[in-house]
OpenMM code with the backbone's topology and positions (N, CA, C; nanometers):
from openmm import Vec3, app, unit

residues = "UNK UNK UNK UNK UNK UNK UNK UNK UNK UNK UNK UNK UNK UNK UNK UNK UNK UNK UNK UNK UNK UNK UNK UNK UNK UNK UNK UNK UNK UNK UNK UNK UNK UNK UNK UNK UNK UNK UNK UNK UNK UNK UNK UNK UNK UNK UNK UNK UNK UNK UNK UNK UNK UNK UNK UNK UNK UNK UNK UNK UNK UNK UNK UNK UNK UNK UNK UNK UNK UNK UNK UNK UNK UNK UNK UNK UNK UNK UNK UNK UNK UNK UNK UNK UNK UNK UNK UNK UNK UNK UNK UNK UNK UNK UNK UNK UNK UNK UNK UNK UNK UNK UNK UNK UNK UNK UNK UNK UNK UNK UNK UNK UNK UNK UNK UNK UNK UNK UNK UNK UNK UNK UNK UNK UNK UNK UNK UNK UNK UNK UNK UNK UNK UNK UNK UNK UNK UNK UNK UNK UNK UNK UNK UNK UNK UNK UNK UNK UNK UNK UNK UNK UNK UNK UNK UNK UNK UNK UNK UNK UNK UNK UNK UNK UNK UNK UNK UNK UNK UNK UNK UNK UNK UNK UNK UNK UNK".split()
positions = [
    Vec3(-0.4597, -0.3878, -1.3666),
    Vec3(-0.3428, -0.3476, -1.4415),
    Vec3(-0.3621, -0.2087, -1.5032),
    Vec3(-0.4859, -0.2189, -1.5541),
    Vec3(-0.4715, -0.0517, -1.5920),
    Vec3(-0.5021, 0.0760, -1.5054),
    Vec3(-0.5612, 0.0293, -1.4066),
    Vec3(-0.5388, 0.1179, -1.2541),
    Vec3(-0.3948, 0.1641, -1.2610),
    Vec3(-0.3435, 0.0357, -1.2240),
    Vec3(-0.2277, 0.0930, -1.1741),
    Vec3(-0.0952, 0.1929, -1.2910),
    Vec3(-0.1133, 0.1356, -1.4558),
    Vec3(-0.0274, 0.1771, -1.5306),
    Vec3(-0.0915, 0.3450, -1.5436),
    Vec3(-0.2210, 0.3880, -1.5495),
    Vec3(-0.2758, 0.4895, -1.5147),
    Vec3(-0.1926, 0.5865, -1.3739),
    Vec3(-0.2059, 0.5135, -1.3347),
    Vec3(-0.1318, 0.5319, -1.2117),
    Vec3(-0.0597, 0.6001, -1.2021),
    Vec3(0.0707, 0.4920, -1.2303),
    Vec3(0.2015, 0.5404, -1.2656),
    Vec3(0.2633, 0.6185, -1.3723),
    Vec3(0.1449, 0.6623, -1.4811),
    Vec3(0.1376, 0.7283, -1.5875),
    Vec3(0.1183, 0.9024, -1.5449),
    Vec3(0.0336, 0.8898, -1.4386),
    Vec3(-0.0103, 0.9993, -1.3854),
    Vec3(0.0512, 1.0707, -1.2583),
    Vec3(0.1414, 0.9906, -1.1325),
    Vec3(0.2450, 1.0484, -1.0828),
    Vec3(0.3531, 1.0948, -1.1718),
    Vec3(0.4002, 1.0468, -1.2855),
    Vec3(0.5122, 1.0898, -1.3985),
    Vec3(0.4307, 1.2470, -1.4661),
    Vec3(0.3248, 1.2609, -1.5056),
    Vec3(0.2569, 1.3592, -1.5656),
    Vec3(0.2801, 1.4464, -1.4138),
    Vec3(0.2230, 1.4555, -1.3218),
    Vec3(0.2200, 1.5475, -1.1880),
    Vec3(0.3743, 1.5670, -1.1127),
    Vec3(0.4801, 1.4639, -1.1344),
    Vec3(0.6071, 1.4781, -1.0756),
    Vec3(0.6649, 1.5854, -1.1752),
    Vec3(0.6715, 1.5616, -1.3304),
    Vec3(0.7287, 1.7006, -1.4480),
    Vec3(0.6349, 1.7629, -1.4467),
    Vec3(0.5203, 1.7702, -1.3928),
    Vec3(0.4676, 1.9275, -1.3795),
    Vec3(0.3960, 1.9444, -1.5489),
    Vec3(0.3682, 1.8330, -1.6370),
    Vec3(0.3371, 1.9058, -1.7558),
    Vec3(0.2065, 1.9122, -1.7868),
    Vec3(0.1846, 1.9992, -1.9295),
    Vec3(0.0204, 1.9950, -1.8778),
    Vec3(-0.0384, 1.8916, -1.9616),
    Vec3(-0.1793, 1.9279, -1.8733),
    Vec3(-0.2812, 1.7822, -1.8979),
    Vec3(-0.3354, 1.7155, -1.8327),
    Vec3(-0.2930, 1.7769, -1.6605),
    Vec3(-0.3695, 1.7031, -1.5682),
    Vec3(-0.5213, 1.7187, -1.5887),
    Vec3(-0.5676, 1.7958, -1.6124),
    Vec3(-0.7192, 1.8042, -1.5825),
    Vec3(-0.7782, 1.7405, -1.6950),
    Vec3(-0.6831, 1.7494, -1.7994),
    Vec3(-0.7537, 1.6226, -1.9381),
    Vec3(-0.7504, 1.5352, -1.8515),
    Vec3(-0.6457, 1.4342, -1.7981),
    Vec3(-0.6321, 1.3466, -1.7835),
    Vec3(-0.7007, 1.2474, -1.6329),
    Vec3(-0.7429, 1.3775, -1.5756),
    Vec3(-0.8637, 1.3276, -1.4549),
    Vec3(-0.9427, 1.3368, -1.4975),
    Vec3(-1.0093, 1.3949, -1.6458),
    Vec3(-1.1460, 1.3556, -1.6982),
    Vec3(-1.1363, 1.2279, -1.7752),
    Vec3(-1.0302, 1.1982, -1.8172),
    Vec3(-1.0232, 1.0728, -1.9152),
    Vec3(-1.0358, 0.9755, -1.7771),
    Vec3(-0.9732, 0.9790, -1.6840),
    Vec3(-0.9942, 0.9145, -1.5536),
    Vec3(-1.1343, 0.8813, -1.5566),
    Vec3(-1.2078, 0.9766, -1.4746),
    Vec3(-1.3152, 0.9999, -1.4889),
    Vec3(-1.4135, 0.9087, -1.5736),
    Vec3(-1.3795, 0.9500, -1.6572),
    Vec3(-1.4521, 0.8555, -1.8550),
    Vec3(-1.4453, 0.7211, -1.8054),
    Vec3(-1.2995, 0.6419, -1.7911),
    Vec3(-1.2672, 0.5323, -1.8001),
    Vec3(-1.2995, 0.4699, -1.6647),
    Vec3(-1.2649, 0.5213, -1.5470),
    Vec3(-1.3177, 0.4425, -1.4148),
    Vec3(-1.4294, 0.4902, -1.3601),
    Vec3(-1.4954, 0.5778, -1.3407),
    Vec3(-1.6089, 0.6745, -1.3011),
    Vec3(-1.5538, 0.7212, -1.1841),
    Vec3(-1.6422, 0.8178, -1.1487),
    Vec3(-1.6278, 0.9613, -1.0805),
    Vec3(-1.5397, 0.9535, -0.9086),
    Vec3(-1.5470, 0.8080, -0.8673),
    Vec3(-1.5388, 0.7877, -0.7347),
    Vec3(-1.3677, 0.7002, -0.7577),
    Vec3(-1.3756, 0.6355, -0.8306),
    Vec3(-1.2456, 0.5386, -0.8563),
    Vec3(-1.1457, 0.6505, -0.8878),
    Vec3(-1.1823, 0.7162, -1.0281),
    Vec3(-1.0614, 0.8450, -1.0879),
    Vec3(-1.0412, 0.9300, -0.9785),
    Vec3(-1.1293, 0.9866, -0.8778),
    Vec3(-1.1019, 1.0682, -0.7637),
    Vec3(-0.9898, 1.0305, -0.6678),
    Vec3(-1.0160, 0.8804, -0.6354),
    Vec3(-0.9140, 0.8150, -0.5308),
    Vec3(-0.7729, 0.7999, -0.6109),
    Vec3(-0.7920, 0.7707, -0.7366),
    Vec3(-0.6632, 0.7314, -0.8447),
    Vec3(-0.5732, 0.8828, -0.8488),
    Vec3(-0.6224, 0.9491, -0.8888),
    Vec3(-0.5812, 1.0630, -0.9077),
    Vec3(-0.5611, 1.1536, -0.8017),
    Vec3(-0.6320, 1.1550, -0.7130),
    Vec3(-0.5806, 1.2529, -0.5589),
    Vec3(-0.4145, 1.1844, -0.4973),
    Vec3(-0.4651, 1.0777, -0.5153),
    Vec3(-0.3086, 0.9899, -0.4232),
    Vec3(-0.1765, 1.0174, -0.5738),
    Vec3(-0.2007, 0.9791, -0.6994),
    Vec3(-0.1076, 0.9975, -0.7937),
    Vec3(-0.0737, 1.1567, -0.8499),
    Vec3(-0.1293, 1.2447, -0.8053),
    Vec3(-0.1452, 1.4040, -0.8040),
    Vec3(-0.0374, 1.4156, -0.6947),
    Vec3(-0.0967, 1.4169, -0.5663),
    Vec3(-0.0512, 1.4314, -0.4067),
    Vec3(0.1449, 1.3914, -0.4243),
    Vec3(0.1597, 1.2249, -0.4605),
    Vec3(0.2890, 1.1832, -0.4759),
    Vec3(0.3509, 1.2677, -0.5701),
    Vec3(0.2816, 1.2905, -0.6931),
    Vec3(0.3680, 1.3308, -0.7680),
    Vec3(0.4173, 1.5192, -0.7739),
    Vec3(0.3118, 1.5404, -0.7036),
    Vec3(0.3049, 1.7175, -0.6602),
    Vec3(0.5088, 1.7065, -0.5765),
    Vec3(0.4639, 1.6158, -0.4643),
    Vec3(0.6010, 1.5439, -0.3636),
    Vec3(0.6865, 1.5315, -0.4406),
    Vec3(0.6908, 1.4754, -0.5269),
    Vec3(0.8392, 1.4470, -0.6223),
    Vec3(0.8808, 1.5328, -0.6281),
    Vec3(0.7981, 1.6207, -0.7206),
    Vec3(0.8020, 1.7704, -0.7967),
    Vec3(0.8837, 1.8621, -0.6817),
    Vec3(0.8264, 1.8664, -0.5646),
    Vec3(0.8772, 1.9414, -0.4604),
    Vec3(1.0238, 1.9159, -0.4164),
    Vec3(1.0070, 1.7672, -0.4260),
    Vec3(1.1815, 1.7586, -0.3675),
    Vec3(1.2431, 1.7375, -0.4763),
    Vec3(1.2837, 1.6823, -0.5670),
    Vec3(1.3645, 1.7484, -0.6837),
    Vec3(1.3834, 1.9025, -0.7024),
    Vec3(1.3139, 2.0235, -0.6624),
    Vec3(1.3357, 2.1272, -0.6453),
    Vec3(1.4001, 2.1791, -0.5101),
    Vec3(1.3548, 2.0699, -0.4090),
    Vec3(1.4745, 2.1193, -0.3059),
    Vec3(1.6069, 2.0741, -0.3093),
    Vec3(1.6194, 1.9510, -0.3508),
    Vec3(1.7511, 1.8634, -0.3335),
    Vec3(1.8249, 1.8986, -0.4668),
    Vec3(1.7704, 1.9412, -0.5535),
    Vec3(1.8236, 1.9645, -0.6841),
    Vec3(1.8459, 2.0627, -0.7559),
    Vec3(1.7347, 2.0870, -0.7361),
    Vec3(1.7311, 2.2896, -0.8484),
    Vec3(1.6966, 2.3934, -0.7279),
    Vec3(1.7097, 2.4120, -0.5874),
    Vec3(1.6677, 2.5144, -0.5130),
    Vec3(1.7430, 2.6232, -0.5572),
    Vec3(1.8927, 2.5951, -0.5765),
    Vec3(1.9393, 2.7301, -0.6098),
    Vec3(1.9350, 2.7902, -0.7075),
    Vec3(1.8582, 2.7124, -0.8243),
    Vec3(1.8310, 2.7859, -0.9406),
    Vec3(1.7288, 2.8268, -0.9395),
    Vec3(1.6066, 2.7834, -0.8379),
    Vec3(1.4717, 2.8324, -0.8579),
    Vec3(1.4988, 2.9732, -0.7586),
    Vec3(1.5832, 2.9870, -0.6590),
    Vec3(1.6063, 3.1079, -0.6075),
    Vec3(1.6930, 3.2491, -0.6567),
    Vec3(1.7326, 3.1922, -0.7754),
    Vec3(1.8485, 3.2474, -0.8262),
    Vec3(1.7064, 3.3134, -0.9942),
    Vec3(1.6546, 3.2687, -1.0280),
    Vec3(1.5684, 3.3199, -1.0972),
    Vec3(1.4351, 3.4038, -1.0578),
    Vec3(1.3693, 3.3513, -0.9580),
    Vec3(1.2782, 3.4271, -0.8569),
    Vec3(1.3266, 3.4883, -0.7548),
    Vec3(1.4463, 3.4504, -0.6966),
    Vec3(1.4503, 3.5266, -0.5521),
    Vec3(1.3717, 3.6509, -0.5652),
    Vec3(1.3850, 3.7115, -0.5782),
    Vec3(1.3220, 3.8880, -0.5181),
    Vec3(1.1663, 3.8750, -0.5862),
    Vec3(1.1179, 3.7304, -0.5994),
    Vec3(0.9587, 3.7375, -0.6123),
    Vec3(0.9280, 3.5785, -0.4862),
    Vec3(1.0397, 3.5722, -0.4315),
    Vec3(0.9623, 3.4831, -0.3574),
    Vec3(0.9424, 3.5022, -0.1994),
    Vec3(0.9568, 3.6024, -0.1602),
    Vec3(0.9724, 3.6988, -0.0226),
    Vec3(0.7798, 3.6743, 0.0037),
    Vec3(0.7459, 3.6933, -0.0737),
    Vec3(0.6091, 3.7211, -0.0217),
    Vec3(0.5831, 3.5802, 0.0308),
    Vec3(0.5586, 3.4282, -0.0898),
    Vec3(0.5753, 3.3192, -0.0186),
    Vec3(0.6298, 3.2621, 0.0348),
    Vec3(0.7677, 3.2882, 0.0704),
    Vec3(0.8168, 3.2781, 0.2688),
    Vec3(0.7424, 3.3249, 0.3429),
    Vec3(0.7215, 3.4340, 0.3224),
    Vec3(0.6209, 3.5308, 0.4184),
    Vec3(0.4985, 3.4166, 0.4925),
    Vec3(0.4594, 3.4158, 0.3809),
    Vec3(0.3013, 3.2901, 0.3700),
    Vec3(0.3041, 3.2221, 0.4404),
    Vec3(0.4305, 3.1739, 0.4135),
    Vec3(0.4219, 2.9682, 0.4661),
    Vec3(0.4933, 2.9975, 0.5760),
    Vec3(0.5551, 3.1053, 0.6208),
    Vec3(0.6083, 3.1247, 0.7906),
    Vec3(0.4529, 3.1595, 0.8550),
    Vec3(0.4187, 3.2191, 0.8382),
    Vec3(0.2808, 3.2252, 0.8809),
    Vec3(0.2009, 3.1922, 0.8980),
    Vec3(0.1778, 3.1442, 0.8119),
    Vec3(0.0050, 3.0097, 0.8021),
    Vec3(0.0378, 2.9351, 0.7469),
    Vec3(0.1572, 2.8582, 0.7145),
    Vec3(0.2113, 2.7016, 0.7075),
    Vec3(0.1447, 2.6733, 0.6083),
    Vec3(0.0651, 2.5736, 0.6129),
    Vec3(-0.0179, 2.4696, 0.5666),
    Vec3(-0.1571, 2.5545, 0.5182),
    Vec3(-0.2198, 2.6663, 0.5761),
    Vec3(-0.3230, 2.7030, 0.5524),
    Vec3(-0.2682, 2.7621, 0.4318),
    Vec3(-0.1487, 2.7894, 0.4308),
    Vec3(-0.0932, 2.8859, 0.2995),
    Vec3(-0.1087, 2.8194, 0.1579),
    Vec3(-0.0600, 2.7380, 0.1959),
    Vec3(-0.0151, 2.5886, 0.0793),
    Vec3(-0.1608, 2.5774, 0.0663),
    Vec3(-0.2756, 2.5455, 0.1206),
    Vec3(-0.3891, 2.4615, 0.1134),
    Vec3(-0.4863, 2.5985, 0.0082),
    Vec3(-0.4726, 2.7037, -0.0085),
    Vec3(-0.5147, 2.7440, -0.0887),
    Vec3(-0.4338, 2.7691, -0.2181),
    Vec3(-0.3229, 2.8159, -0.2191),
    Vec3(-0.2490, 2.8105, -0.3612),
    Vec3(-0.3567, 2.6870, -0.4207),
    Vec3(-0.3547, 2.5654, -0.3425),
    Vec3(-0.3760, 2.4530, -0.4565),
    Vec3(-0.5579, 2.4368, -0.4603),
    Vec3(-0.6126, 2.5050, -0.3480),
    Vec3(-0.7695, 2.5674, -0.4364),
    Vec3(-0.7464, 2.6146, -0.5132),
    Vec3(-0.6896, 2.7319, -0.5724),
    Vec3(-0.7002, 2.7760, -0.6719),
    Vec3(-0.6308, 2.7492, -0.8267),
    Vec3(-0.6651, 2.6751, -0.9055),
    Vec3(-0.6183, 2.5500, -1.0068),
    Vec3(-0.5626, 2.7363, -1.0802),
    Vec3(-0.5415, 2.8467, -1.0519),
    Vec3(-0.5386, 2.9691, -1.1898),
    Vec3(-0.3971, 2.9276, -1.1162),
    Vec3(-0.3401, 2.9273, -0.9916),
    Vec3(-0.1912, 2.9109, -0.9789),
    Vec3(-0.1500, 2.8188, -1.0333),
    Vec3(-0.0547, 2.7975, -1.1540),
    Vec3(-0.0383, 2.6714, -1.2048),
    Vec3(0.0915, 2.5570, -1.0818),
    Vec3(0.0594, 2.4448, -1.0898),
    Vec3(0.0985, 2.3545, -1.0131),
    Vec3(0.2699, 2.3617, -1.0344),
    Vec3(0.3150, 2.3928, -1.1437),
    Vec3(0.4557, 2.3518, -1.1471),
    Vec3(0.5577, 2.4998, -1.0543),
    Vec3(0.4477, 2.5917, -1.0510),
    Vec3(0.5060, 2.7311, -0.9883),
    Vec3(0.5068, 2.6632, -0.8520),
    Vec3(0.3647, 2.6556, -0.7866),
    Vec3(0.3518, 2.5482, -0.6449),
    Vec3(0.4266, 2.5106, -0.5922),
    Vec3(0.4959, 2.3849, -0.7375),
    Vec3(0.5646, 2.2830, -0.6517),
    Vec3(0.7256, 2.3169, -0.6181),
    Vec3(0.7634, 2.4151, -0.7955),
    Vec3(0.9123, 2.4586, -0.7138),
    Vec3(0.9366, 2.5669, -0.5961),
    Vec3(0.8355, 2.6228, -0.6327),
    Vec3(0.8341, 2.7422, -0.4902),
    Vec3(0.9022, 2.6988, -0.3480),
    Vec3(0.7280, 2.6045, -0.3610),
    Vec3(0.7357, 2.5458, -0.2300),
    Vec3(0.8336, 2.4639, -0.1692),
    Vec3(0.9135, 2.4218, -0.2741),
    Vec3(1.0344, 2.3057, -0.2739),
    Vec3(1.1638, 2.3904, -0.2054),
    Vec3(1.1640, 2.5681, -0.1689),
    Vec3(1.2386, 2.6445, -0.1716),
    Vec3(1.2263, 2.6758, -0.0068),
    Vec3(1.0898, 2.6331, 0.0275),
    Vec3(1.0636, 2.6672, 0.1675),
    Vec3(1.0700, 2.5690, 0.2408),
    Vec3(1.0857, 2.5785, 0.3711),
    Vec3(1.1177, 2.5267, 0.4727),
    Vec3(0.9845, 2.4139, 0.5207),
    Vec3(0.9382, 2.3871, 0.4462),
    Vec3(0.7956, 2.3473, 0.4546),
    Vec3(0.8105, 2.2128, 0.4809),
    Vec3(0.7822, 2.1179, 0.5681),
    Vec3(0.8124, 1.9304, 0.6006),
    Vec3(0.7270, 1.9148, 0.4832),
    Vec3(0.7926, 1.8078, 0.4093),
    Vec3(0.7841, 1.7314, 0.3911),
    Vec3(0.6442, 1.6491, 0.3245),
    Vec3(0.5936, 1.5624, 0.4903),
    Vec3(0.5177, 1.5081, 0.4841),
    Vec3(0.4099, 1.6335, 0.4940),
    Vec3(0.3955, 1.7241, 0.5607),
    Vec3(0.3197, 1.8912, 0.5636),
    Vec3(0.2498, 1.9240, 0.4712),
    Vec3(0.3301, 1.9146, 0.3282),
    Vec3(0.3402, 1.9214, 0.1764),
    Vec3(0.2667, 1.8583, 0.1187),
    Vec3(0.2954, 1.7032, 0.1660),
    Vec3(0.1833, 1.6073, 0.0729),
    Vec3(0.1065, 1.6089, 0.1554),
    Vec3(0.0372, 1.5852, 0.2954),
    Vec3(-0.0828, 1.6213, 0.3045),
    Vec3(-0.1836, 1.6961, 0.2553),
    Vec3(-0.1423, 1.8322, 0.2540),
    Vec3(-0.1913, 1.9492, 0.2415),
    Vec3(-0.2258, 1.9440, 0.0977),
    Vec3(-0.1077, 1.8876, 0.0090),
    Vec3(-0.1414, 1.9106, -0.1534),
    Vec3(-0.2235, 1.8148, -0.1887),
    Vec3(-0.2585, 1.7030, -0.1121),
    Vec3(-0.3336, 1.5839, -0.1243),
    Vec3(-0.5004, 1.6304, -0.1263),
    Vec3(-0.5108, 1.7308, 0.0319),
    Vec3(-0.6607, 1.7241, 0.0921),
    Vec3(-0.7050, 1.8713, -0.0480),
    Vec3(-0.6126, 1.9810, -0.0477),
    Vec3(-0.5917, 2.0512, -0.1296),
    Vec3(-0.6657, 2.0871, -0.2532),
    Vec3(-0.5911, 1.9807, -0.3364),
    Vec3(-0.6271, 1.9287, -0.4532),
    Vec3(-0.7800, 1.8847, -0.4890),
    Vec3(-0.8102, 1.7502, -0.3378),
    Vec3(-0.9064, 1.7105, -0.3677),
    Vec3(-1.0474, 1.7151, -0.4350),
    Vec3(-1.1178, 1.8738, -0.3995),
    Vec3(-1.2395, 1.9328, -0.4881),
    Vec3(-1.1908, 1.9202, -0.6052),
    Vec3(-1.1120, 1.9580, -0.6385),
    Vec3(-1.0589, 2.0096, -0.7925),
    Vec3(-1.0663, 1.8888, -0.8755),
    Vec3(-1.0054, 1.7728, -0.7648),
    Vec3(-0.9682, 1.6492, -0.8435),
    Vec3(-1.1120, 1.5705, -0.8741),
    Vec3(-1.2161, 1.6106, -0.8002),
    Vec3(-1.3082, 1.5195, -0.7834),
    Vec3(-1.4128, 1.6112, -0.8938),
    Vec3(-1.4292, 1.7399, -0.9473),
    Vec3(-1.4792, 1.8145, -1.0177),
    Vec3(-1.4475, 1.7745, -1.1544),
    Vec3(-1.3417, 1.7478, -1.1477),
    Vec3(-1.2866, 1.6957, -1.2936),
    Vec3(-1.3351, 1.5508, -1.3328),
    Vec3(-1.3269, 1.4385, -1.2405),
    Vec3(-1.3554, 1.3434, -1.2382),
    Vec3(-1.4952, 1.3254, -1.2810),
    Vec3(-1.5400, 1.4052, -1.2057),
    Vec3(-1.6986, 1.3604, -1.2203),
    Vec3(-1.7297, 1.4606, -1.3609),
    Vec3(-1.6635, 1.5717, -1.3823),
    Vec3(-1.7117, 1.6210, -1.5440),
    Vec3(-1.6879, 1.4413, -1.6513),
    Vec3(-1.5811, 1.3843, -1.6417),
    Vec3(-1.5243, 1.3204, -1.7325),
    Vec3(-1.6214, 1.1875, -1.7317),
    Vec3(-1.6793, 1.1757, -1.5885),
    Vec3(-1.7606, 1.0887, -1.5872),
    Vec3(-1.8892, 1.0979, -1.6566),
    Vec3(-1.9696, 1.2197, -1.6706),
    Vec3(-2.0585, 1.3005, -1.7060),
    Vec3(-2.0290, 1.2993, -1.8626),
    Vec3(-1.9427, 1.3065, -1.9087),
    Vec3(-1.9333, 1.3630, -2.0294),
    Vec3(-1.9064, 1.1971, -2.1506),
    Vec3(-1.8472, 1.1048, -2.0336),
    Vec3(-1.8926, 0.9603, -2.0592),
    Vec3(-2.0128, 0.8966, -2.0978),
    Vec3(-2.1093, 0.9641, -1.9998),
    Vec3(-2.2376, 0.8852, -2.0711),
    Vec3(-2.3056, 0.9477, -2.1267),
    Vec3(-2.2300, 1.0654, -2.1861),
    Vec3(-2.3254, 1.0979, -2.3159),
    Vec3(-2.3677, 1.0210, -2.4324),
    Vec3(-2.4920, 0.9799, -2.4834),
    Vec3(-2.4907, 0.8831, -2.5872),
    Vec3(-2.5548, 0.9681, -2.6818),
    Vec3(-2.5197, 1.1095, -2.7282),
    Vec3(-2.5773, 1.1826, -2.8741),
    Vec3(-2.5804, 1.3018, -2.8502),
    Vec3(-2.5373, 1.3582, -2.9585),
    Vec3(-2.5423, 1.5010, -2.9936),
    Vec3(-2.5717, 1.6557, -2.8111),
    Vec3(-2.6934, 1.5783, -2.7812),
    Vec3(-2.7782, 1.6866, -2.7444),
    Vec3(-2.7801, 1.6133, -2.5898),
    Vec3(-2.7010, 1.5193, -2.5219),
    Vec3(-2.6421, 1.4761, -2.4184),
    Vec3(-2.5637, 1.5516, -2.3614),
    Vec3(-2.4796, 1.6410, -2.4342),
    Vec3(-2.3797, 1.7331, -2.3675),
    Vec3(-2.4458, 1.8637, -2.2934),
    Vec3(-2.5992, 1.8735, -2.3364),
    Vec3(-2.6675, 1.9479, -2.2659),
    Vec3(-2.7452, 1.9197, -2.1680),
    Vec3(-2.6776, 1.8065, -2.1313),
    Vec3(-2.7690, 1.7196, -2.0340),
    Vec3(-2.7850, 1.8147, -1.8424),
    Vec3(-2.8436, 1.7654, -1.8002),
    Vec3(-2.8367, 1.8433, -1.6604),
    Vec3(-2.7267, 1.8669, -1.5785),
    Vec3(-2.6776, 1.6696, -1.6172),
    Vec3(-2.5322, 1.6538, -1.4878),
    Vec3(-2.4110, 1.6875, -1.5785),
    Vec3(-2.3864, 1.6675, -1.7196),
    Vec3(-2.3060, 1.7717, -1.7833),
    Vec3(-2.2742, 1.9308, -1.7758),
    Vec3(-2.3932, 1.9450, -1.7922),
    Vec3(-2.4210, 2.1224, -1.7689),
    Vec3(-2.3583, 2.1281, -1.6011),
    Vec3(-2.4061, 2.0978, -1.5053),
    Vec3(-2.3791, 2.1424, -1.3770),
    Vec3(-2.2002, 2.0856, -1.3227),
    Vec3(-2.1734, 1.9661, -1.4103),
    Vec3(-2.0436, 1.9755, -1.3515),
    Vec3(-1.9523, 2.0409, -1.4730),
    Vec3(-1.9969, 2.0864, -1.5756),
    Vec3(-1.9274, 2.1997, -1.6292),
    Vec3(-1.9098, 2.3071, -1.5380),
    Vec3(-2.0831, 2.3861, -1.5195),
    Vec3(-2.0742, 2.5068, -1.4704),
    Vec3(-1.9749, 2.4763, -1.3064),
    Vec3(-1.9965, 2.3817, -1.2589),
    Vec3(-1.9016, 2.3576, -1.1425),
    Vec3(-1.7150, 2.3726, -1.1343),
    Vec3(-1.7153, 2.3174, -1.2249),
    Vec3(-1.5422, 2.3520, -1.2858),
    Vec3(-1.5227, 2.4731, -1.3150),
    Vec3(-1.6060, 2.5389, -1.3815),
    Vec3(-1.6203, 2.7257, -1.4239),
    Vec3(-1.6170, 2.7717, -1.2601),
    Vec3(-1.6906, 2.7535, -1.1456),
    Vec3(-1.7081, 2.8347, -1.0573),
    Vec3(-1.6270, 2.7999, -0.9585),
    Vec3(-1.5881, 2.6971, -0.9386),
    Vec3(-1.4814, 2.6695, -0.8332),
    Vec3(-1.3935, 2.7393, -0.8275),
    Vec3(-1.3213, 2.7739, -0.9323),
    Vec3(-1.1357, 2.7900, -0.8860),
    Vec3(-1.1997, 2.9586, -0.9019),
    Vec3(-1.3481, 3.0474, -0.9265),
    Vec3(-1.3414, 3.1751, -0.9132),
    Vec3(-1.4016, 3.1833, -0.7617),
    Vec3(-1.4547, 3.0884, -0.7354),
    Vec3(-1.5044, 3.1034, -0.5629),
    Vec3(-1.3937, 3.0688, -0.4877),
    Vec3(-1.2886, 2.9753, -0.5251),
    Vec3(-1.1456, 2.9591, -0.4433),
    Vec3(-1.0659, 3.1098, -0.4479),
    Vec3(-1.0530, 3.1892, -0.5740),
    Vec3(-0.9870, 3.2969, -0.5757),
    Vec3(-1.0553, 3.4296, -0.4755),
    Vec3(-1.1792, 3.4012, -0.4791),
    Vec3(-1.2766, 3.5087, -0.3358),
    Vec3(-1.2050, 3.5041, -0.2733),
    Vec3(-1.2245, 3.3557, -0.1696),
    Vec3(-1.2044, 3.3341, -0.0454),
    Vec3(-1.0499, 3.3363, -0.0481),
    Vec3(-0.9532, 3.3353, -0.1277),
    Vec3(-0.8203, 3.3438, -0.1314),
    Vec3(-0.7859, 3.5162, -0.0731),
    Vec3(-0.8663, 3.5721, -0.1718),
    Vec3(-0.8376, 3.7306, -0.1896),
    Vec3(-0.9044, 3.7777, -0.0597),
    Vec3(-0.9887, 3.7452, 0.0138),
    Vec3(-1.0370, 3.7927, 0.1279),
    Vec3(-0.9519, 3.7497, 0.2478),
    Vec3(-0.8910, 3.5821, 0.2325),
    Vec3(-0.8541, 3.5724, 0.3785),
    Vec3(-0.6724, 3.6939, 0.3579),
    Vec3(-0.6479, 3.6846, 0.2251),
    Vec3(-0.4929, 3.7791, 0.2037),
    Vec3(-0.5343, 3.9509, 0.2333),
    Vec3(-0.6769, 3.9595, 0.2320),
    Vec3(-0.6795, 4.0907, 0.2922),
    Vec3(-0.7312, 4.1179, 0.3968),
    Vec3(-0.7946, 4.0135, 0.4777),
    Vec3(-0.7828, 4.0010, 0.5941),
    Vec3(-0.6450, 4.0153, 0.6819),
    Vec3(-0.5192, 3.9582, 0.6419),
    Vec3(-0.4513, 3.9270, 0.7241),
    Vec3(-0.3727, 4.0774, 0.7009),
    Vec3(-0.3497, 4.1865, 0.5724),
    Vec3(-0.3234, 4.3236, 0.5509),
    Vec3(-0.3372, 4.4065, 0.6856),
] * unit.nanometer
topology = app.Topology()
chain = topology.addChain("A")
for resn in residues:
    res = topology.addResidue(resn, chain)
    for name in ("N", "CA", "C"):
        topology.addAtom(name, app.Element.getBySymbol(name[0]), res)
């Protein structure tokens, strides 16, 4: 039962886009450990990223084009191009915030099911970095635990990810220049 109200607590948090996901895959994390919050949260992330997306197509496209249009030329550009490879880094890199992502993308021609794959496999490091900090930061039992080894390293891991996702972001976009 609390799987699942978690659950459904957490597609509602990822469908409005508000913040707190990454609290809330460490509280994951805390409460189920590192492997359970990963699976909980990749699939309730993934759906709710999907919501997010089509409520912006079926609903607000013309307002999300009508406020960005003349900034969203570049990501048409993207996602005519490298589809899915396009999408699959925006969501390496956690500095793009998710609610830009999801209406953007909700604007492009992008399937569907394309979408949640991609934002699913995507996500996943990110989701599982968090998880396992929250798990880590669970069995601390005193003061001088938070300096523990597997604390320290899945801190410093959350610090270096989304700047090693922004490299390889910035290299394959000037590659393709």
């Amino acid at each position: 039962m609390e799987l699942a109200a978690f659950f459904l607590g957490y597609v509602l948090l990822a469908t409005t886009s508000l913040p707190g996901g990454a609290a809330a895959t460490m509280a994951a994390g805390a409460l189920f450990g590192a492997a359970t919050a990963t699976l909980l949260v990749s699939f309730a992330s993934a759906i709710g990223a999907t919501l997010a997306f089509l409520i912006t197509r079926f609903f607000l496209k013309d307002h999300v084009e009508r406020r960005f249009g003349s900034r969203l030329w570049r990501l048409h550009e993207g996602v005519e191009r490298d589809g899915a490879c396009y999408l699959f880094f925006l969501r390496l890199v956690p500095a793009v915030p998710f609610l830009l992502v999801n209406a953007a993308m909700g604007v492009t021609r992008m399937r569907t099911w394309t979408y949640y794959w991609v934002s699913q496999l995507g996500m996943l490091a990110g989701t599982f970095l968090f998880a396992h900090a929250g798990a880590q930061l669970a069995a601390v039992d005193s003061p001088w635990g938070v300096l523990s080894p597997g604390v320290l390293g899945a801190l410093a891991a959350l610090g270096l990810a989304p700047l090693v996702a922004k490299k390889v972001l910035a290299k394959r976009l000037s590659d393709d220049v």
